[in-house]
C-alpha positions as MATLAB code, in Angstrom:
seq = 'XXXXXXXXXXXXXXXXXXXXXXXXXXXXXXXXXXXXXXXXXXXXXXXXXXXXXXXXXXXXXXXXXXXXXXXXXXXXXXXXXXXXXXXXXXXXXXXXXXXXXXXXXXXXXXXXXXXXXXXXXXXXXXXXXXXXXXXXXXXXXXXXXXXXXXXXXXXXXXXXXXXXXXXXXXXXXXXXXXXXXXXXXXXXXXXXXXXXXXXXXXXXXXXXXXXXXXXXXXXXXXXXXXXXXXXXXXXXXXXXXXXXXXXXXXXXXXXXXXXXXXXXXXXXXXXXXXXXXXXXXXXXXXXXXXXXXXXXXXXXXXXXXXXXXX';
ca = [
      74.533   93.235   88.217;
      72.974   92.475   91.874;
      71.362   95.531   92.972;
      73.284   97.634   95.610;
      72.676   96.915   99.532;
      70.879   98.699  102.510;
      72.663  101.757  103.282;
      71.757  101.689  106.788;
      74.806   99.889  108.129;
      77.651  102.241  106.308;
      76.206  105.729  106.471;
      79.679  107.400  105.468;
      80.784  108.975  102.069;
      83.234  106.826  100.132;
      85.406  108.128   97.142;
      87.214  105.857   94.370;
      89.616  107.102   91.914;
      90.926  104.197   89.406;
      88.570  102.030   87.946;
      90.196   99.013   86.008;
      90.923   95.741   86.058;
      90.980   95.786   89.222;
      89.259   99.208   90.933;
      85.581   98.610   88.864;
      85.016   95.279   90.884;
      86.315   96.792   94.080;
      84.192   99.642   93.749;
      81.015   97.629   92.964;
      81.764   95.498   96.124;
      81.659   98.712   98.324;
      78.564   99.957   96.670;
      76.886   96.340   96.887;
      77.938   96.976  100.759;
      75.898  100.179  101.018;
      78.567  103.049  100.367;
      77.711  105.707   99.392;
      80.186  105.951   96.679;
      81.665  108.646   94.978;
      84.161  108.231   91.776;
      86.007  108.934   89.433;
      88.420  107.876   86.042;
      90.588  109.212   83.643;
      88.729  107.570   81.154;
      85.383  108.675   82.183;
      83.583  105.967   80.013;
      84.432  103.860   82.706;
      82.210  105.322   85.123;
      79.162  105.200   83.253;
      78.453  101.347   84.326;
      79.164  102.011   88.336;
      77.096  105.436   87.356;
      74.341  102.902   86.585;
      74.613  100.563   89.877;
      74.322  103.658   92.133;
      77.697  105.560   92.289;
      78.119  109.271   91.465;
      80.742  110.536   89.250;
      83.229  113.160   89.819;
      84.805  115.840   87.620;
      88.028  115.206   89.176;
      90.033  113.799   92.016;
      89.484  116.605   94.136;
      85.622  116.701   93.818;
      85.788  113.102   95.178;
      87.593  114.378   98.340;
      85.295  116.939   98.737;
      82.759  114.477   98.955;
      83.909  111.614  101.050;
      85.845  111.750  104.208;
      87.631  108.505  103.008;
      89.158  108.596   99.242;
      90.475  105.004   97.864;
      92.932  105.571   95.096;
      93.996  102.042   92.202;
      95.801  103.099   89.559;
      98.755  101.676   88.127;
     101.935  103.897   88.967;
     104.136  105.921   91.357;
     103.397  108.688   88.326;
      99.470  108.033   88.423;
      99.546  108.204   92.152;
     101.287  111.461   92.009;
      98.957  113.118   89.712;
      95.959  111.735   91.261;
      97.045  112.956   94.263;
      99.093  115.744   94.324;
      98.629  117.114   90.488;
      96.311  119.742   89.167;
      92.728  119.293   90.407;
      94.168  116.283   92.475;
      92.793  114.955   95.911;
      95.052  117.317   97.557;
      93.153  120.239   96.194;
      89.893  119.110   97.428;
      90.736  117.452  100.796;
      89.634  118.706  104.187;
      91.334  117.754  107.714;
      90.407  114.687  108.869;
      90.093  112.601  105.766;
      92.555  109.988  104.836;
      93.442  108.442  101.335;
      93.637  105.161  101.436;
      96.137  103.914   98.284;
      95.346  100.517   97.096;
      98.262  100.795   94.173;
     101.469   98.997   93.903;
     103.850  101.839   93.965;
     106.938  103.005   95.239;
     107.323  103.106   99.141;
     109.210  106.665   98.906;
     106.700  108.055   96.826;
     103.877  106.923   99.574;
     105.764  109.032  101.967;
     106.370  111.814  100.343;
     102.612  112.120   99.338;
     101.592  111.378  103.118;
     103.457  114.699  104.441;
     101.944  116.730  101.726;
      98.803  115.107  102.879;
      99.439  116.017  106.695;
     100.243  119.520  106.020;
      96.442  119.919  104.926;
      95.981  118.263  107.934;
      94.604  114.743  106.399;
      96.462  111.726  106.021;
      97.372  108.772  104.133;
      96.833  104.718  103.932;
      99.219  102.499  101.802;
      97.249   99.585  101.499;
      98.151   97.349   98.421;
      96.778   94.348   97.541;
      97.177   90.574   96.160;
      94.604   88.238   94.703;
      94.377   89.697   91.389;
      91.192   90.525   89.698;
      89.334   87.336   90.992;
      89.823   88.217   94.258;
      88.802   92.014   93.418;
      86.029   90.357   92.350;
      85.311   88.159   94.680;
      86.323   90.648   97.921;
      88.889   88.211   99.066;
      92.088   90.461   98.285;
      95.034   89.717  101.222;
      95.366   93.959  102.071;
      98.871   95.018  103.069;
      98.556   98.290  105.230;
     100.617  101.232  106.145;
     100.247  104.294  108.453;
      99.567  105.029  111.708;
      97.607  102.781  113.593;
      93.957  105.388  114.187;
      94.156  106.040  110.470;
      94.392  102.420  109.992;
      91.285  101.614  112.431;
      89.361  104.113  110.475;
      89.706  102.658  106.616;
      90.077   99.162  108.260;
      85.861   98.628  108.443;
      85.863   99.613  104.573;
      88.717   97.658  103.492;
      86.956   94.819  105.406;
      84.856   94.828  102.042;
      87.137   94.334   99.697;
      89.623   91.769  101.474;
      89.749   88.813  103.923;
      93.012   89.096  104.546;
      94.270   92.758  106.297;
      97.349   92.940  107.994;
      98.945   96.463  109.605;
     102.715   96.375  108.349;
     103.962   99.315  110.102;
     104.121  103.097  109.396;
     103.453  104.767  105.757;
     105.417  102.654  103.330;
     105.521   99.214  105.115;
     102.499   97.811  102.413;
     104.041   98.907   99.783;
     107.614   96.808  101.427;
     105.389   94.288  102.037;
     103.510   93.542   98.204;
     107.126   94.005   96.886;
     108.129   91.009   98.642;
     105.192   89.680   97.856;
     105.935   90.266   94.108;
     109.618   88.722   94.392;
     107.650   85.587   96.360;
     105.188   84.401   93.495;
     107.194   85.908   90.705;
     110.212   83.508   91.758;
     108.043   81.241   92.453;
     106.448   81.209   88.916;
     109.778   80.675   87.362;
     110.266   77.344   88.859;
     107.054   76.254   88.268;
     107.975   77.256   84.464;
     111.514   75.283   84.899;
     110.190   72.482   86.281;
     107.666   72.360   83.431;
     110.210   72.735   81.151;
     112.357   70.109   82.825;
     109.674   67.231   82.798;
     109.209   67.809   79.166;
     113.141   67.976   77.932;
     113.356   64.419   79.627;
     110.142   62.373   78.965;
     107.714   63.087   81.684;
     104.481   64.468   80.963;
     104.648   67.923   82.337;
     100.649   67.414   83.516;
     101.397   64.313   85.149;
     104.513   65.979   87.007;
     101.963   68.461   88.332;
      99.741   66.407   89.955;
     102.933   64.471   91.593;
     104.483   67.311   93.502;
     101.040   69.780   93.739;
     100.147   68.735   96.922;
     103.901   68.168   98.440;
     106.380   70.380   99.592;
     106.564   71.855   96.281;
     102.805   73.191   96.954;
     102.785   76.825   95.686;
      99.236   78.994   94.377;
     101.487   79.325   91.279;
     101.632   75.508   90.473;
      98.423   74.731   90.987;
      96.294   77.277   89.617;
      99.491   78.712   86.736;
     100.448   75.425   85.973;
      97.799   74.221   84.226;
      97.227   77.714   81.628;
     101.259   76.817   80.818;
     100.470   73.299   80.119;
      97.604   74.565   77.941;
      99.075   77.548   76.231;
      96.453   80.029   78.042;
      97.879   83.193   78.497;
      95.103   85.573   79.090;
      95.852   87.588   81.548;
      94.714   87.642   85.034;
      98.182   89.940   85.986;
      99.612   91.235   83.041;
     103.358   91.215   82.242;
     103.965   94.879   81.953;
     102.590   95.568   85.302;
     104.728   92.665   86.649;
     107.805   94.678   85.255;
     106.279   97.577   86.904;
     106.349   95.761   90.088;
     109.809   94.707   89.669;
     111.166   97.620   88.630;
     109.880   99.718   91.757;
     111.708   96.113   93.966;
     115.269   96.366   92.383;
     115.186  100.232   93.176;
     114.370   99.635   96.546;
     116.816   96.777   96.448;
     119.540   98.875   95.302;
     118.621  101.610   97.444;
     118.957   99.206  100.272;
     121.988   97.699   99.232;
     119.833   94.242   99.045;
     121.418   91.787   96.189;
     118.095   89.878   94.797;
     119.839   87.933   91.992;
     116.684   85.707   91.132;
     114.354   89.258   90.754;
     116.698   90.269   88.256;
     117.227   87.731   86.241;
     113.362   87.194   86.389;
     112.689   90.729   85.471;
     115.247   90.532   82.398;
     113.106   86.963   81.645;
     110.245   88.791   81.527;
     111.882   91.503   79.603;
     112.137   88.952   77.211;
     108.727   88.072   76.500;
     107.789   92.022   76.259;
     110.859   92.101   73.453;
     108.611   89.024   71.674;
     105.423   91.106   71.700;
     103.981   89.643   75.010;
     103.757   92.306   77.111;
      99.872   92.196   77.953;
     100.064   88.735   78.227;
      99.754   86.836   81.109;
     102.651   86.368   83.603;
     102.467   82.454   82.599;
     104.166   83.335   79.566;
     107.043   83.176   81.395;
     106.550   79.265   80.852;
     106.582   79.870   76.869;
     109.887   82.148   77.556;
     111.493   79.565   79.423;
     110.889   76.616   76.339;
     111.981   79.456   73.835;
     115.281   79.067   75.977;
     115.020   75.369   75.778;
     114.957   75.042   72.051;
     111.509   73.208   72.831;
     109.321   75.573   71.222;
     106.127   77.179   72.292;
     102.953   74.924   70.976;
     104.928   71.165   70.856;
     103.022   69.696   73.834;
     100.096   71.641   75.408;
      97.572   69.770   77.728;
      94.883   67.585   76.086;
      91.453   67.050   76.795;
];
């Protein structure tokens, strides 16, 4: 690991609760930024390595708020969220006025409100601020940052969040985020399917799926999923970058909003029972280019008959 930056030019406390896939590189990006950084995990092994790069550990959620003025919560449910938040020794518990928690999870929109009026009767506030790019662009600090709230809390995280995204865009009020990475969800996980159909396609009728690829990539057919999920279909790599079961997650938490908006998605669902599928076959902590093996089971083609050479 590179060794943490000066301190000089972010004096404030920062807290971090959830640190996986995706909230250990996040959290070393705002400690290589010089935050002072203050965190915590369920699994407290996974602390010991941020411990190391210059982060103090917590006891609990609510230590970290009494610590930092500004708490960043990524874990992986509406659930987690709540008991992070709101559950015994939660950030609610330790939380003084003024502070706002800034959650970076893909969760229900309803359960974002709910948890920002508990928040405001302690007289502190709350951030939705989900994220896309994966764990490269955790990694990497180039996350596109969805953001709800009111616009002063939203100044305040916004030179933090500047560390771990270069993409931030205000949505609206406390919920419009999380609206906004569910349609994001439905957008590449649609999106993904035709790339897998149109893989699947080339193949049934003679075309090499890899040249078909590199005819349409850069067309109107031009889509991240293509270019980048594509190629892992082609050669049968499934490790996972976004795993299937948090996928269902996602699209789970859309068709209840869907339905609760009276909002027909008819591809979602059928690409949420699709995915279903490949969780029924084992594959649930694959990666979400399985869907390109689910689609050839379909076909009768077979995983395994033609991956990419070379």
């Amino acid at each position: 690991m590179m060794p943490p930056a000066s301190k000089s030019d972010a004096p404030q406390p920062v807290g971090f609760v959830g640190l996986g896939i995706m909230g250990r590189p996040m959290a070393e990006n705002l400690i290589r930024a010089g935050y002072r950084l203050t965190v915590f995990n369920r699994t407290k092994t996974r602390a010991d390595a941020l411990v190391e790069f210059g982060a103090r550990a917590a006891a609990s959620p609510a230590d970290v708020a009494r610590a930092a003025p500004i708490v960043i919560v990524m874990v992986t449910d509406s659930s987690d969220v709540e008991a992070v938040v709101a559950g015994p020794d939660g950030i609610i518990e330790g939380i003084r006025p003024g502070s706002i928690v800034v959650d970076m999870s893909t969760i229900a929109p309803g359960t974002e409100r709910r948890l920002a009026a508990r928040l405001r009767e302690r007289g502190a506030d709350l951030v939705d601020a989900p994220v896309s790019g994966g764990d490269v662009g955790a990694r990497n600090a180039t996350l596109a940052i969805m953001m709800g709230g009111e616009p002063a809390s939203v100044a305040r995280v916004q030179p933090v969040l500047t560390r771990l995204g270069k993409s931030l865009t205000h949505c609206g009020p406390v919920g419009s985020g999380q609206l906004a990475k569910l349609s994001n969800q439905i957008l590449v996980g649609v999106t993904l399917l035709a790339v897998s159909e149109a893989i699947s396609f080339a193949r049934k009728n003679g075309l090499d799926p890899e040249t078909m690829v590199h005819a349409v990539e850069n067309g109107a057919a031009a889509s991240w999923q293509l270019s980048n999920l594509g190629p892992k279909i082609l050669d049968e790599d499934f490790a996972p970058g976004f795993m299937v079961d948090l996928i269902q997650k996602d699209l789970r938490i859309v068709l209840e909003a869907a339905g609760e908006a009276g909002a027909p998605l008819p591809a979602t669902a059928l690409l949420h029972q699709l995915f279903a599928a490949a969780q029924a076959h084992g594959e649930g902590r694959q990666g979400t280019q399985i869907l390109g093996r689910v689609i050839e089971r379909l076909a009768g083609s077979g995983a395994g008959q033609s991956p990419r050479k070379g």
